[in-house]
C-alpha positions as CSV (number, residue, x, y, z in Angstrom):
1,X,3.5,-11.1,-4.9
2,X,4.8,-8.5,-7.0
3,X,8.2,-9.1,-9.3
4,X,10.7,-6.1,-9.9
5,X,10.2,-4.6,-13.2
6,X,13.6,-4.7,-14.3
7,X,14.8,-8.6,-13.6
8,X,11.4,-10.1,-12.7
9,X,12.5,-11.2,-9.3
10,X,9.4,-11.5,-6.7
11,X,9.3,-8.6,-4.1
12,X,8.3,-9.4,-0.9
13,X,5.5,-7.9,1.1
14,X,5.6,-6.4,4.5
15,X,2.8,-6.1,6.8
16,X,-0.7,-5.0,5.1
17,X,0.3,-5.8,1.3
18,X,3.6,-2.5,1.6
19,X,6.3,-3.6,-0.9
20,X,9.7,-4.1,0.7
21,X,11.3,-2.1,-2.3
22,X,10.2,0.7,-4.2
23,X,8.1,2.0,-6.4
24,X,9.3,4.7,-9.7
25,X,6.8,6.7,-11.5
26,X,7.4,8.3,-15.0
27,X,7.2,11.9,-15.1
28,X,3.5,12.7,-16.5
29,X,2.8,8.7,-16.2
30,X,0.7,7.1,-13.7
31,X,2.0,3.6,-14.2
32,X,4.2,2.7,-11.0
33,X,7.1,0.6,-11.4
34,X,8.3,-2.1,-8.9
35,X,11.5,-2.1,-8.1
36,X,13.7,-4.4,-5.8
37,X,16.7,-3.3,-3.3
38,X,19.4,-5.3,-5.6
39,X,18.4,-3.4,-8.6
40,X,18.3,-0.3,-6.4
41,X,21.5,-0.9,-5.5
42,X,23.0,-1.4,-9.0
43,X,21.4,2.0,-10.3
44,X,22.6,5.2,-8.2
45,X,19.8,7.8,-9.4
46,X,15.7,7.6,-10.3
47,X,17.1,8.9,-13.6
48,X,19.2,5.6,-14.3
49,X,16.3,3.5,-13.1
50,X,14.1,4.8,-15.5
51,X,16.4,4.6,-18.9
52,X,16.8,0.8,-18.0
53,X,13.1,0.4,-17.8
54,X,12.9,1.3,-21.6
């Protein structure tokens, strides 16, 4: 299982290992960051998602 990268709360899987989330990428980055529906929910925009990643 995969945790969200901003609160470290497991993700669950769907069928064939597909988050049930999201994933953000950095512009020019290939890392992909997790992320789970309650922290999508608390953030309106990719932008805001990214500045709390750090």
């Amino acid at each position: 299982m995969v945790s969200c990268s901003l609160c470290n709360m497991k993700i669950a899987e769907l069928f064939l290992e597909k988050l049930k989330g999201t994933i953000v990428k950095k512009v020019g980055s290939k890392k992909q960051y997790p992320i789970c529906f309650a922290c999508q929910k608390k953030y309106d925009s990719k932008d805001e998602l990214l500045a709390a990643l750090k």
